[in-house]
Steps between C-alpha positions, in 0.01 A plus 500: 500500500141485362399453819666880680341602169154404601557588886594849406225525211242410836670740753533801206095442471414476858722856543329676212176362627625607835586884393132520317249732697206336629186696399354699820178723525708821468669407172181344386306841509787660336443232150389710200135443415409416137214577351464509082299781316488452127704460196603806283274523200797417292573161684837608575494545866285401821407772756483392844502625830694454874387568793749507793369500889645784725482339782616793665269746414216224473406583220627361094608682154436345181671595163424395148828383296500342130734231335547379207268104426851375369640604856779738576557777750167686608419883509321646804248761362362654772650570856197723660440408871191269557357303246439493107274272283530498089188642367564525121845485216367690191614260238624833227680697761613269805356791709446274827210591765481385848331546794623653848324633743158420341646778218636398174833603390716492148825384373578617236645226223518268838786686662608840650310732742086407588279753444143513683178468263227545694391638846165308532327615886494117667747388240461159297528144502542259279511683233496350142530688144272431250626342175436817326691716739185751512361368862606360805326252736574533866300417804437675854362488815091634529290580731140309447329419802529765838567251788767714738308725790627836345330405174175416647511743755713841390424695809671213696876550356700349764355174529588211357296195424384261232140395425421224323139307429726210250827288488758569359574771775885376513761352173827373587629805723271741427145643628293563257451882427214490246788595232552297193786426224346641206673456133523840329562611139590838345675660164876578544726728336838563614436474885176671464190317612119551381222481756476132603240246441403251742436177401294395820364811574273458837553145496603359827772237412875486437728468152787437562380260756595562836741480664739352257377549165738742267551553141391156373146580580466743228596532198448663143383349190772509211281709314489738781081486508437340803606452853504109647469531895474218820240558724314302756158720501351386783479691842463433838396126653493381140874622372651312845298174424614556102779459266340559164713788371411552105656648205330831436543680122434892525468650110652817482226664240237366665545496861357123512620255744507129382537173726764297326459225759168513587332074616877421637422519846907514624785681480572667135827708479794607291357594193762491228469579102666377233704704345250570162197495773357188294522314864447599852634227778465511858460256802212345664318316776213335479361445876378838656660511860753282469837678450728245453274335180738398217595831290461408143553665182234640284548686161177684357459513081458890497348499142324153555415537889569152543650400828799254569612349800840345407627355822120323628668160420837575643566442912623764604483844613641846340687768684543741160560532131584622181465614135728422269583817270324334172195348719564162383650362872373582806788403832360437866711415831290260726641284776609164457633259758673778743636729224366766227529412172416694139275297270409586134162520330544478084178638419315335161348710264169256614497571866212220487758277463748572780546209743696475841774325258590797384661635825842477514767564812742681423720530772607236795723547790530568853407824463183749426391701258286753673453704244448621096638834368447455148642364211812677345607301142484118544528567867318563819586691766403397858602510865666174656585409908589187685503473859892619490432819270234781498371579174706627197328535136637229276485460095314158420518306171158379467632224268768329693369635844874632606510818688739800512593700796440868390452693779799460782372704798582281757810286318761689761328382820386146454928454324516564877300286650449152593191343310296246630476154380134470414389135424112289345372266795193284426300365755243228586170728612340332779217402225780381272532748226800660427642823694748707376720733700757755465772435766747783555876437644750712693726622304822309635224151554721224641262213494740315796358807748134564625313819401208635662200476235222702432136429320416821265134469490393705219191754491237554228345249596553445110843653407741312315785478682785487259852654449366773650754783609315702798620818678367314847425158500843437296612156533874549376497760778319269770743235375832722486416530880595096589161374427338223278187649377300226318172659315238261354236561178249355784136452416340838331828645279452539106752347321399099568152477323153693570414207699796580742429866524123439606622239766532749747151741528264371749810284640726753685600286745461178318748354238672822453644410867601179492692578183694701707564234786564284229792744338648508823478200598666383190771727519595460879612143394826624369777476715574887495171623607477512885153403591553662819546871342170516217316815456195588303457835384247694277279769423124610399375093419849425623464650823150292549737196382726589787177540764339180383875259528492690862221285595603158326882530411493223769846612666647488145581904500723709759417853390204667268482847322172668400437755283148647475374161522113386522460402885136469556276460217189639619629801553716558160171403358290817678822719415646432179403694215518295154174281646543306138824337637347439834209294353687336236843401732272422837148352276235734710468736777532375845136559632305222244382238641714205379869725609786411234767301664745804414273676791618158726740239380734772340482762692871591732277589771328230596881337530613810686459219815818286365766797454774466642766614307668847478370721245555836368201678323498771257232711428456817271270794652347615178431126403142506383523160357604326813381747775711533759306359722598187362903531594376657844243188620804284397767648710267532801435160515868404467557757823241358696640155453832613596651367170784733427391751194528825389306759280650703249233751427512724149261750536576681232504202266269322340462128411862578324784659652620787280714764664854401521577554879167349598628212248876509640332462842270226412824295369695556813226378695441199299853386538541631877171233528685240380808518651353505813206250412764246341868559543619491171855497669472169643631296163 
């Protein structure tokens, strides 16, 4: 009897797991995307906003919605088409402002019918109230320097042409114009604006920095008498060879600009007060060019002017952090061993005391924490994913480190669907330190069958790759599909030790790529992997990964995907744009007289000779990172080999894919790829 009981326990399991839905590309651009705000002046409720992909129309519509921090059902506040940003709550009234359309608009009390403020010509971006509620800080686009043909020649008006005597003359996806981000102030009263100052008036440089800067790089004073910006003020040759952004503090009365930051010669970003404005924190890097340097924390003595750096004896890097409300705790997420974890600061009243001791973890789990709202009570809210689930705001207990479920966007679907099994491997590195992977199972994973298996070779070159939940590269997706995907921390990836992270510049090809013939190597020994259907797929560093394992995968791999992948180094090197990560990844340019091996050794095409495997490349059009001639050299050789290949060109994308039907495509041709590439059918 205990027996049938067992029996029919297995075959009610294997039905239910049966009738789950396996996720697909469709239903993963229809997921709700999460994104927090801020918490309600009177800690009762979190304000956050979704964002949901029409793929359709190709285009998305975000909403803002509120719920309560104890959890409970949530309240959609605004329903306009396109998207809206929180701008201010007034703390007496609840009147709640927002942005749309580069306008701001009201709520009155948080709730009913918006009504427009302002009507600002070029509208506004991120847009911040002063503490006082008498100004607003916004920034927008200038023109400084005249470098199209109809500027420098009028008469001429339907040409069209750029002149340039300098680099930058091209950022990410964009040419430059000779306009500049500029942070603005003015007085405000009731939707009316006063005549706007700039900040940076004539001065050719960005804040926010370009192209993904926002909100975080500026801010007010709590005393409302000074504007904190980001800026990197350097032009031409010397702001692509550069990352030394500073800390600049404009005075209101006086009009005088003050480098907070001036002697660090790295990255400094995300200033943050204290709540009293005793403190200002914010994160730096030492070593000018060199964008992957650990981020550490410093806090500044306002009254004193004594300067802290809290985290110089810690090994690790941060990705964000936070105040608590009384300015005695600061919280930071930073990778750890292939997750995201929050970690907690207690701040002595003698910051000359403060030792790496007092750093404290406060969560663990297979999980991340990509994110800090605020604190709300004893609590913090933050935003939580795994490689099964996109990211939903959650309610932490910074004492016990538990975690709440608050915000249930996407509960409905994934009840649905079958998750992944998503297991730790370590691995013997080929110099004998430990390698850790993530390896990702098929949802129904019978370990007496064989599964094709795929290598996810991660870009960056320094990311952490963690329990991250993409919209592309998604592994439960890749997985959900029949596949194995196994995805190593290889050489280069923050979360193992600053050691570990540095590993990988000046050693592309190196280390980095033997971890991953190690990873699969170690993983092809189980009995379910089928060594004769292994796949290595990646993007940006990734896709290099992929072009370099083309030329000494030594029969190991069947199939490759590339996505805007580094093909021929000298080349990338005389059309990139961000020269500092050039010279800091590769060591040099490739004309000096003693070459750097990346210019040799690891460079895909000088192994272009031993492909002979089918590969499908991917390259974005507006990709001014990893020019397209890169993609384009890549595929020609495979076609004039007679390898079988393909080219999915994106000319409209850059080194992301963003539109929905250009992402929906790039999906369907990733899997039509491998199906024909591998056979996934053949278990």
């Amino acid at each position: 009897m205990k027996k049938i009981m067992i029996l029919a326990g297995v075959f009610a399991a294997t039905m239910a797991q049966a009738q789950q839905q396996r996720m697909t590309p469709e239903l993963l651009w229809k997921l709700g995307r999460v994104s927090a705000e801020t918490i309600t002046p009177d800690g009762k409720s979190v304000i956050y906003g979704v964002s949901y992909p029409n793929v359709e129309e190709n285009s998305s519509e975000r909403n803002l919605y509120a719920i309560p921090v104890t959890g409970g059902q949530a309240t959609q506040l605004t329903s306009t088409k396109g998207g809206e940003s929180l701008v201010h709550i007034d703390k007496a009234t609840g009147n709640m402002v927002y942005l749309h359309k580069g306008q701001l608009w009201q709520l009155t009390g948080g709730k009913g019918e918006p009504k427009q403020l302002t009507n600002v010509e070029g509208g506004l971006s991120n847009v911040r109230f002063s503490p006082d509620g008498k100004h607003l800080l916004f920034s927008r686009e200038i023109e400084v320097k005249k470098m199209h043909s109809t500027d420098l020649y009028p008469e001429l008006k339907k040409s069209n042409a750029y002149v340039y005597d300098d680099l930058n003359y091209r950022h990410w996806d964009t040419w430059e114009d000779g306009k500049f981000q500029h942070i603005f102030y003015a007085s405000y009263n009731n939707g009316q604006l006063g005549t706007p100052v700039d900040l940076m008036k004539g001065e050719p440089f960005d804040a926010p920095q370009m192209p993904f800067g926002g909100k975080e790089d500026a801010i007010w004073s709590p005393d409302s008498k000074a504007i904190l910006y980001v800026s990197k003020k350097k032009f031409g040759k010397d702001y692509a060879m550069s990352t030394n952004t500073d800390i600049y503090r404009y005075d209101i009365a006086s009009g005088k600009t003050t480098n907070l930051t001036e002697g660090n010669l790295g990255y400094d970003t995300h200033p943050t007060y204290s709540a009293d404005g005793s403190k200002l924190a914010w994160l730096a890097m030492d070593e000018d060019g060199n964008e992957a340097d650990q981020n550490e924390l410093i806090v500044l003595d306002t009254k004193s002017g004594k300067k802290y750096n809290l985290t110089k004896d810690w090994d690790e890097t941060i990705n964000g952090f936070d105040w608590s409300n009384d300015g005695s705790k600061i919280w930071f997420v930073a990778p750890t061993k292939g997750t995201i974890q929050v970690y907690e600061i207690a701040l002595p009243k003698n910051l000359d005391k403060f030792t790496a001791k007092g750093i404290r973890q406060v969560t663990k789990g297979q999980f991340d924490v990509n994110g800090i709202v605020g604190q709300a009570g004893n609590h913090l809210i933050v935003s939580r994913n795994d490689m099964n689930h996109a990211p939903e705001l959650y309610r932490l207990d910074t004492k016990s480190g538990q975690l709440a479920q608050l915000t249930k966007v996407n509960d409905e679907v994934y009840s649905k669907l079958a998750k992944s099994k998503v297991e730790p491997r370590t691995t013997k590195a080929s110099d004998g330190k430990d390698l850790f992977s993530w390896v990702v199972y098929p949802p129904d994973f019978d370990p007496n069958k064989k599964y094709p298996t795929l290598l996810y070779c991660q870009g960056g070159p320094q990311s952490a790759l963690t329990q991250f939940y993409s919209y592309r590269w998604n592994l439960q997706l890749i997985a959900a599909q029949g596949y194995i995907v196994v995805a190593p921390n290889r050489r280069g990836m923050p979360g193992h030790g600053e050691e570990w992270n540095r590993q990988i510049s000046g050693d592309w090809g190196g280390q980095p790529i033997r971890d991953y013939l190690s990873a699969i190597d170690d993983v092809a020994k189980e009995a379910y992997v089928d060594k004769d259907r292994l796949g290595a797929v990646g993007a940006s560093y990734g896709g290099y990964s992929v072009f370099m394992l083309a030329g000494v995968h030594e029969g190991r791999f069947k199939t490759f995907i590339a996505h805007d992948g580094l093909f021929d180094m000298r080349s990338w090197y005389g059309t990139t744009e961000e020269m500092f990560f050039a010279n800091n990844e590769l060591k040099g340019p490739y004309w000096e007289t003693k070459s750097p091996q990346s210019y040799k050794e690891y460079n895909p095409i000088e192994l272009a000779n031993k492909w002979d495997t089918p590969i499908l490349i991917v390259q974005g059009g507006q990709d001014f990172r990893v020019g397209i001639e890169q993609g384009l050299q890549a595929f020609q050789v495979a076609q004039l080999k007679g390898i079988k290949s393909r080219l999915l060109y994106l000319p409209d994308e850059n080194h992301w894919v963003l539109q929905p039907q250009n992402a929906m495509v790039w999906q369907r041709e990733f899997f039509k790829w491998l199906d024909e590439t591998l056979d996934k059918k053949a278990n």
